[in-house]
C-alpha positions as CSV (number, residue, x, y, z in Angstrom):
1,X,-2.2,-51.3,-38.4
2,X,-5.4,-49.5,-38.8
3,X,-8.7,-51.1,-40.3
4,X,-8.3,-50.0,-43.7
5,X,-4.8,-51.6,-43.9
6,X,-6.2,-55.0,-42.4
7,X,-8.8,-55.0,-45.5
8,X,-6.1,-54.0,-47.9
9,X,-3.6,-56.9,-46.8
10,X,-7.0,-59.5,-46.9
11,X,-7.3,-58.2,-50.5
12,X,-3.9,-58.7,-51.3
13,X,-4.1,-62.4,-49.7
14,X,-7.3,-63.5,-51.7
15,X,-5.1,-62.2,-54.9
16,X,-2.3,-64.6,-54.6
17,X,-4.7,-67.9,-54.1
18,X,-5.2,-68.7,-57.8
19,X,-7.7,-71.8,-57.7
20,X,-10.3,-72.0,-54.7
21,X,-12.5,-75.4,-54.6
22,X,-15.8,-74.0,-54.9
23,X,-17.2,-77.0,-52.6
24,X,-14.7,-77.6,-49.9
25,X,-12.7,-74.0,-49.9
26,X,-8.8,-75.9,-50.8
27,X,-6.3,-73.5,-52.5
28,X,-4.0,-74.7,-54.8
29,X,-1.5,-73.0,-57.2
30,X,-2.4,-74.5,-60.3
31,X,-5.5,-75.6,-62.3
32,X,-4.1,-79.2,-63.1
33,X,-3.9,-79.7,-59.0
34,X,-7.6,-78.5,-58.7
35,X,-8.9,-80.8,-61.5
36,X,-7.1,-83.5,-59.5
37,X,-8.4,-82.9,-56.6
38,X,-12.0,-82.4,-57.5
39,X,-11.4,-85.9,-59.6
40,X,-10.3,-87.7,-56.4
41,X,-12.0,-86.1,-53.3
42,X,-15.3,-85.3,-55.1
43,X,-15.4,-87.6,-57.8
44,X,-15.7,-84.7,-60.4
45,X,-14.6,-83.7,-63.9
């Protein structure tokens, strides 16, 4: 695989994570599971 193709399958990656923490980096697949998160591990609404 060449360069260009490892920079096309990152972009591809980055596509299918939906919801990113902005502080700690976690993925998760649905907003509901972020809002929980940031409500229990940073003690955010």
């Amino acid at each position: 695989m060449n360069y260009r193709g490892v920079i096309m399958a990152n972009a591809a990656s980055k596509r299918e994570s939906k919801f990113k923490c902005k502080i700690c980096r976690m993925v998760f697949e649905t907003k509901e599971e972020l809002k929980l998160h940031m409500m229990e591990d940073h003690n955010q609404r």
